[in-house]
C-alpha positions in Angstrom: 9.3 -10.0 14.1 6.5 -11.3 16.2 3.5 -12.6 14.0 4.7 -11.5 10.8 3.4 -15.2 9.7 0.0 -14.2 9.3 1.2 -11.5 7.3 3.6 -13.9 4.9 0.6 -16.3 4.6 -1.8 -13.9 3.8 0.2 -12.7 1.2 1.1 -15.9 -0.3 -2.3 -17.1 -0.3 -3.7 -13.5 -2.0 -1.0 -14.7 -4.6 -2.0 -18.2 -5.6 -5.8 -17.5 -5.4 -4.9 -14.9 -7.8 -2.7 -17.2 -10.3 -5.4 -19.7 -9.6 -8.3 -16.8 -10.6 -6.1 -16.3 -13.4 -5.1 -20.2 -14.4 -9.2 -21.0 -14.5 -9.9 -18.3 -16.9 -7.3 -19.0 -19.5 -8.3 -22.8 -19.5 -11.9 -21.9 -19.7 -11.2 -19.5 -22.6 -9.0 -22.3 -24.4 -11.6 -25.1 -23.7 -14.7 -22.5 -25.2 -12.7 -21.1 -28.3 -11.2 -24.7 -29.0 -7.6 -23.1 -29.5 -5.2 -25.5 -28.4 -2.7 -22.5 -28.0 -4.6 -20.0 -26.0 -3.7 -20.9 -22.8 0.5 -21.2 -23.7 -0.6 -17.5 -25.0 -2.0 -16.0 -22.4 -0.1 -17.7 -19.8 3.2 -16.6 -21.3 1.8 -13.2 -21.5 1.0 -13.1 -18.5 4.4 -14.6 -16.6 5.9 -12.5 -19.1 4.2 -9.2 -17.4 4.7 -10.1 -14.0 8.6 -11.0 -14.6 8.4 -7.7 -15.9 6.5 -6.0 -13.2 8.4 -7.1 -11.0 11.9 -6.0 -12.5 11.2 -2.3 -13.4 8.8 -1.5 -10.8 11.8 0.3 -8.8 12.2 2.4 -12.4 8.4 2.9 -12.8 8.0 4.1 -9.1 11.1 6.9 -9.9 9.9 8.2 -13.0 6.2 8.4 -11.6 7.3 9.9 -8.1 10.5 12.1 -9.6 12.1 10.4 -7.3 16.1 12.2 -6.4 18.9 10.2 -4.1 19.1 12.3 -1.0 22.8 12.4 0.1 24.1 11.9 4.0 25.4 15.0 3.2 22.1 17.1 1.8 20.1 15.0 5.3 22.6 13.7 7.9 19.6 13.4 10.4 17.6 11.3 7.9 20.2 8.9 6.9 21.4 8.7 10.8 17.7 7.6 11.5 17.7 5.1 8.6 20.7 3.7 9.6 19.7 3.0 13.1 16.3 1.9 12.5 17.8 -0.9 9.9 20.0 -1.6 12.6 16.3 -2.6 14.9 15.2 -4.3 12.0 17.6 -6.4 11.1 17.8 -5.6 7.9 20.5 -4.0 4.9 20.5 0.1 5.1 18.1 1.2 2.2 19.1 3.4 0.2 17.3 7.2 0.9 15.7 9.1 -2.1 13.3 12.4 -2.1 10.4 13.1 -4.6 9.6 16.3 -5.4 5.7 16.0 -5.6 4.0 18.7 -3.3 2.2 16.4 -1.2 3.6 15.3 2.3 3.9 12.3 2.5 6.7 9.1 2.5 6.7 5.6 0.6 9.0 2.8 0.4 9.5 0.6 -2.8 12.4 -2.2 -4.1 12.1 -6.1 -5.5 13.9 -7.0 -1.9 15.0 -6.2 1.6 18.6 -6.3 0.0 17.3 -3.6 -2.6 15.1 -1.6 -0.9 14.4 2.3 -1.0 13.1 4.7 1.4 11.9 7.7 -0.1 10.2 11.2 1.4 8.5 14.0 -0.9 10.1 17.4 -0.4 7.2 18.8 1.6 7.1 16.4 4.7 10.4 18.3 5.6 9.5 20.6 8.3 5.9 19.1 8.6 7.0 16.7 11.3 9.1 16.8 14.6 12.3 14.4 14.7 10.1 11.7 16.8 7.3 11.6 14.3 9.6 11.7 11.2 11.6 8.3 12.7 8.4 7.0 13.2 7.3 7.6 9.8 10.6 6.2 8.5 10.3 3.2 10.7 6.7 2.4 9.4 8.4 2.6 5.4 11.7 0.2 6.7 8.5 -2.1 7.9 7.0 -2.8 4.6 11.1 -3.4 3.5 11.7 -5.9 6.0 7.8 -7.8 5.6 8.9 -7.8 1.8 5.1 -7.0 1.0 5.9 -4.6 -1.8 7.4 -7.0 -4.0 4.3 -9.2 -3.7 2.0 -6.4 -3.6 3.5 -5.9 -7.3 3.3 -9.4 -8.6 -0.7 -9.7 -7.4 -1.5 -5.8 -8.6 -1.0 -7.1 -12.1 -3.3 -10.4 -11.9 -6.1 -8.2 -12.2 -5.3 -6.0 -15.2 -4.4 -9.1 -17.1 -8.4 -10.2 -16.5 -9.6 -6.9 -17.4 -7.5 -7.0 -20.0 -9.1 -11.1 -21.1 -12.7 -9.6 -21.0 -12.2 -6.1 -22.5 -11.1 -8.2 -25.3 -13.5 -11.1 -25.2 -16.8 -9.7 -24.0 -17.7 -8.2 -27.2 -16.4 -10.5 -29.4 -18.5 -11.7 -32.5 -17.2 -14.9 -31.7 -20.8 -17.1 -32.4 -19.5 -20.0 -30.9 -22.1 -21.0 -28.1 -21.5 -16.7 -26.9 -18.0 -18.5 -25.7 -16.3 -15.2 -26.1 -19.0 -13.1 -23.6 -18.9 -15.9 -21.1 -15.2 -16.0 -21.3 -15.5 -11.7 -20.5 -18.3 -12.0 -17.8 -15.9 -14.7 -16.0 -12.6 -12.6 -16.5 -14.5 -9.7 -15.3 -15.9 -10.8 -12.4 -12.5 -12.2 -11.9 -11.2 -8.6 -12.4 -13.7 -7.3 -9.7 -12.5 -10.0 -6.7 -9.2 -9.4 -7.6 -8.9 -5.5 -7.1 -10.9 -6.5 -4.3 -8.0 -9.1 -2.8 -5.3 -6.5 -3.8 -7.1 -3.4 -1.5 -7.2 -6.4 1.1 -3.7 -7.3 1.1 -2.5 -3.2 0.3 -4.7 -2.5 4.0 -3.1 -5.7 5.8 0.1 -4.9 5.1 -0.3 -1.1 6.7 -1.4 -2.2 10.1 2.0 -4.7 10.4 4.1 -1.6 9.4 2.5 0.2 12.1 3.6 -2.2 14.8 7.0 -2.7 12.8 8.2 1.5 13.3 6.8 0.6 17.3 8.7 -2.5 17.2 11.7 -0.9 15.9 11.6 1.5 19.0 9.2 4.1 18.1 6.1 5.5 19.9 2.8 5.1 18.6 1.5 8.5 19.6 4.1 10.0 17.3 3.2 8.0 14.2 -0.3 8.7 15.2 0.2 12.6 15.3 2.2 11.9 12.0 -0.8 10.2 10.5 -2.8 12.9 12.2 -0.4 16.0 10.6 -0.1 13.9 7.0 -4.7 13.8 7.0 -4.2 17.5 7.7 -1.8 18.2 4.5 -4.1 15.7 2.4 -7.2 17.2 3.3 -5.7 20.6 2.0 -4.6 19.0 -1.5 -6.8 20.3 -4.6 -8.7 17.8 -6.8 -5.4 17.7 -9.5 -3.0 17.2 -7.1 -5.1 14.0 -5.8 -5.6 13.0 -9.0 -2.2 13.1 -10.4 -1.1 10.7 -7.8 -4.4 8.8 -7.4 -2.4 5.5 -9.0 -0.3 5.5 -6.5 -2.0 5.5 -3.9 -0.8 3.0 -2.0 2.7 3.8 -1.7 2.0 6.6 0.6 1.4 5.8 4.1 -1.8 7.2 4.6 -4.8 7.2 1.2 -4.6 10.8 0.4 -8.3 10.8 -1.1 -9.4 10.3 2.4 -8.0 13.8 4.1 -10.9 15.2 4.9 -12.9 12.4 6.3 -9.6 11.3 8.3 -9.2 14.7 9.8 -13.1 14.1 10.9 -12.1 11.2 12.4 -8.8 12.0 14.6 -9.8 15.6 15.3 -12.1 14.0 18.1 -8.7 12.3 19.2 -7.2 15.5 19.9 -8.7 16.8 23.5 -6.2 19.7 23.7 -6.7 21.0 20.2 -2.8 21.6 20.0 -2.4 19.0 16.6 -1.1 16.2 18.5 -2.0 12.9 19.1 -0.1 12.5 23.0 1.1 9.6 24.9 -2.2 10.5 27.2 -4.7 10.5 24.8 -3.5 7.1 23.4 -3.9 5.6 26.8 -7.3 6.9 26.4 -8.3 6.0 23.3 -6.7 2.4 24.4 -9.9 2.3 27.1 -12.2 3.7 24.5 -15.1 1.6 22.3 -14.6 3.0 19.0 -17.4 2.8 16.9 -17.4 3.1 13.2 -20.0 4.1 10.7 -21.8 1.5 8.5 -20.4 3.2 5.4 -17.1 4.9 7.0 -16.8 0.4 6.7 -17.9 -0.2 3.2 -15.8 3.0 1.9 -12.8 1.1 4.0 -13.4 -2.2 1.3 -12.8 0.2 -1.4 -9.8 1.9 -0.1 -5.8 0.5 0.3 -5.5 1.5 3.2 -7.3 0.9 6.9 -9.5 3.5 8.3 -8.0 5.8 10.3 -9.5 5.6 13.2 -9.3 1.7 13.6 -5.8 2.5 12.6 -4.8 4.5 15.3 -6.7 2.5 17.7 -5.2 -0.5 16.8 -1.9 1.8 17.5 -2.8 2.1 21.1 -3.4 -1.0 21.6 0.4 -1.8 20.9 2.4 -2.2 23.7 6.2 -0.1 23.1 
């Protein structure tokens, strides 16, 4: 796919600055404390938890998303549009799932391409027309064919294994030169950058799967009136429902936290008031200056996913 290299090097660079984030730490901590074996520790710990990660994350995502297999036969339409948007991609058929949370919403999750799952909740169906559903299914084969989520896993851990070093160091009575609340303030602010990297990455790897469901022969007005239709059903959601699924967040293909101030957002979008985003209105939005609040941009540092406005607009500008 075209310029999916910037993607892949983003990615692998996010990775390695956050093995190196991690790599400094430990020596530091070994060098402060003077234990030879600290850094074989927490090193191994912390391969050890990625290896893990990484291997039951498919499980994990399941159990936390009740997660069903849909049958061709329960949904021939859904696994006909899989099918033939694997076929666009290039890519093995992934297998089709439905979760039974009462949010609308889709994700996609797996260690590979060759392993990958494509899931919907239970109350998207009948949300979306057949145009914006493929679309929506074409942005979740996207993430499967960039192979983000895998390495979305591995660097989501990095900074729970520094939070984990301070929360254990920072207070320690350890009178050695105060090595043990140096060794926390480092791990800590090594905590903060990295959640910071992993929203980074988390937003990146949205706007490719945007141009991957137009690039596998979808238009983007109808993942923008799904976007548009999925703010609505967020915006509706009561503060449990959010926060039983706040951790996770970024599977779904739009942040459900932000509903409400999405809905702000596209609602101007909408010149016909009918709860579409059209192929005209793209076109003008394509010929539009969008501007965006100073702290609609700050909010966006502190989200996984883009904000929606730049999102869509970024949409128009993709040529299908």
């Amino acid at each position: 796919m075209k310029g999916t290299w910037k993607l892949q090097l983003r990615l692998w660079l996010v990775m390695f600055l956050m093995f190196g984030m991690l790599f400094v730490i430990i020596s530091i901590a070994g060098n402060l404390l003077g234990y030879g074996g600290f850094y074989q520790f927490y090193a191994a710990v912390g391969v050890l938890m990625v290896i893990l990660q990484y291997i039951f994350s498919p499980k994990i995502v399941e159990a936390t998303m009740q997660v069903k297999p849909l049958s061709k036969e329960e949904a021939p339409q859904i696994h006909e549009m899989v099918e033939e948007l694997a076929l666009n991609a290039n890519i093995p058929k992934p297998k089709v799932g439905i979760s039974n949370i009462n949010i609308p919403n889709a994700f996609a999750y797996g260690r590979s391409k060759r392993s990958g799952h494509v899931c919907i909740t239970s109350s998207l169906l009948g949300l979306l027309d057949k145009e914006e559903l493929r679309a929506v299914l074409g942005h979740e084969l996207g993430h499967i064919k960039h192979n983000d989520m895998a390495i979305t896993t591995i660097v989501s851990l990095i900074p729970l294994i520094c939070y984990y070093i301070a929360f254990s160091t920072l207070f320690s009575r350890n009178d050695n030169n105060n090595s043990g609340a140096i060794i926390g303030i480092v791990a800590f602010v090594a905590y903060l950058v990295g959640q910071l990297l992993v929203l980074f990455v988390s937003r990146i790897r949205e706007y490719y799967a945007d141009a991957a469901s137009v690039e596998f022969g979808n238009k983007p007005s109808s993942l923008a009136s799904a976007l548009y239709k999925l703010s609505y059903g967020s915006s509706n959601l009561s503060e449990k429902q959010i926060k039983d699924v706040e951790g996770s967040c970024a599977f779904f293909l739009n942040d459900v936290k932000n509903g409400a101030r999405d809905i702000r957002s596209l609602r101007q979008l909408d010149l016909n008031n009918d709860g579409k985003i059209t192929d005209a209105e793209m076109d003008m939005l394509r010929h539009s200056n969008v501007k965006i609040r100073g702290s609609d941009n700050f909010k966006e540092l502190l989200s996984t996913h883009p904000d929606m406005l730049k999102r869509i607009k970024r949409l128009s500008e993709i040529n299908n």
